[in-house]
C-alpha positions as CSV (number, residue, x, y, z in Angstrom):
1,X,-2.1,13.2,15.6
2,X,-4.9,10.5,14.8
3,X,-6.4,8.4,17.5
4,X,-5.2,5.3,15.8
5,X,-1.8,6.4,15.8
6,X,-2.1,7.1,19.9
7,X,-3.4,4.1,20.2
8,X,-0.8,2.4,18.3
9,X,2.1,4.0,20.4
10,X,0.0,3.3,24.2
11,X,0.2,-0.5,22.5
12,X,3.8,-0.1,21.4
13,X,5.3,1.1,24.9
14,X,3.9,-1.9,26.3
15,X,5.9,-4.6,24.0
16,X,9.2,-6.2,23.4
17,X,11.1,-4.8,20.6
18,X,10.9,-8.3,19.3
19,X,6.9,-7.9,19.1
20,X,7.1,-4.4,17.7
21,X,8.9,-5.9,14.9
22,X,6.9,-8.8,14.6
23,X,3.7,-6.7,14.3
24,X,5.4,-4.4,11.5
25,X,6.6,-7.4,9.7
26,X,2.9,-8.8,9.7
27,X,1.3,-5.5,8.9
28,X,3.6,-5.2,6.1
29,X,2.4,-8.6,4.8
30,X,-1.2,-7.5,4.9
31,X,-0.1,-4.7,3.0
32,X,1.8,-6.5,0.2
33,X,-1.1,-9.1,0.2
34,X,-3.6,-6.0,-0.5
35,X,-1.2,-4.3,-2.9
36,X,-1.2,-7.5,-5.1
37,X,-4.8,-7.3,-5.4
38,X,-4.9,-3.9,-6.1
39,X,-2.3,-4.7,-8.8
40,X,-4.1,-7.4,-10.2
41,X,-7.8,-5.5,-10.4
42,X,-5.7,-2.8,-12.4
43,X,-5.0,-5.3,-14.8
44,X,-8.6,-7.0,-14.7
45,X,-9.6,-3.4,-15.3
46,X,-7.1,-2.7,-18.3
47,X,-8.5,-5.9,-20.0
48,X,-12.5,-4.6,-19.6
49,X,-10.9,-1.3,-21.2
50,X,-9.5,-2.4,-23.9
51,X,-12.5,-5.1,-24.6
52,X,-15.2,-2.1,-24.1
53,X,-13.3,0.4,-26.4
54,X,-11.1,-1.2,-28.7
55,X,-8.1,0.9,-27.8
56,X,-4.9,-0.3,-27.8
57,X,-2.1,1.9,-26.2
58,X,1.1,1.8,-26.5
59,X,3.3,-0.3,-23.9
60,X,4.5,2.4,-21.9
61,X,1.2,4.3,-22.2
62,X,-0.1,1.6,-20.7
63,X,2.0,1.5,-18.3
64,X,1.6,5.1,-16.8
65,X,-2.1,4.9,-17.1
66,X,-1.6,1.6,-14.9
67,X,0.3,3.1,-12.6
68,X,-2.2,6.3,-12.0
69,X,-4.4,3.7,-11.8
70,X,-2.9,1.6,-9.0
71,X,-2.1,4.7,-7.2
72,X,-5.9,5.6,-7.3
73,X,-7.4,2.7,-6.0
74,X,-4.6,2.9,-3.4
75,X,-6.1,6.5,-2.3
76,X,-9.6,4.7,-2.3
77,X,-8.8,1.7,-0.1
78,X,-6.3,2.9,1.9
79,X,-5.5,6.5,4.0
80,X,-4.7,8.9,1.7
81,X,-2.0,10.1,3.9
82,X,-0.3,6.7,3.9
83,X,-1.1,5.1,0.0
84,X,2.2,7.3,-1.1
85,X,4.1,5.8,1.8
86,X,3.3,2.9,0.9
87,X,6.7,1.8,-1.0
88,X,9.2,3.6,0.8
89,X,7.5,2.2,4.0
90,X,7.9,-1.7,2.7
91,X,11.3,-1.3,1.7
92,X,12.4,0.5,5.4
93,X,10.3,-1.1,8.2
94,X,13.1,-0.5,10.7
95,X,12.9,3.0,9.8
96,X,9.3,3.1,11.7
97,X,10.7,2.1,15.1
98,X,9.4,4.1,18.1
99,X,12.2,6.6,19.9
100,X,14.4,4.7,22.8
């Protein structure tokens, strides 16, 4: 287990579940909030392509080169165990509460 997960949990059994939610709900947001940028430079980036090279691709080419794309900066800026959790973990935040 990583030390910042320990740390995490020592933190955890000292709160309200109120506060554990609260704190997942605003990590969440950070998340979100970095995710949009990352979606965003992917695009900025797709633009610079296109201008530097002259290629056009297809819509849904685009698309899957996009999405390796977001999924890379993801691995970049975030832990790489965690960038594939990303989603599922956004949609289920009640699925990360601690044991009773």
């Amino acid at each position: 287990m990583k030390l910042d997960t320990l740390m995490v949990e020592a933190i955890a059994a000292t709160c309200r579940e109120r506060e554990i939610e609260g704190a997942i709900r605003e990590y969440l947001e950070i998340a979100e909030f970095l995710d949009q940028g990352i979606r965003q430079q992917v695009e900025f980036d797709a633009e610079s392509l296109t201008e530097a090279t002259g290629i056009s691709l297809l819509a849904g080419e685009w698309e899957q080169c996009m999405s390796v794309q977001r999924q890379a900066i993801r691995w970049t800026f975030l832990d790489p165990d965690d960038a594939s959790e990303f989603p599922r973990c956004a949609r289920a935040p009640s699925a990360r509460r601690r044991p009773a």
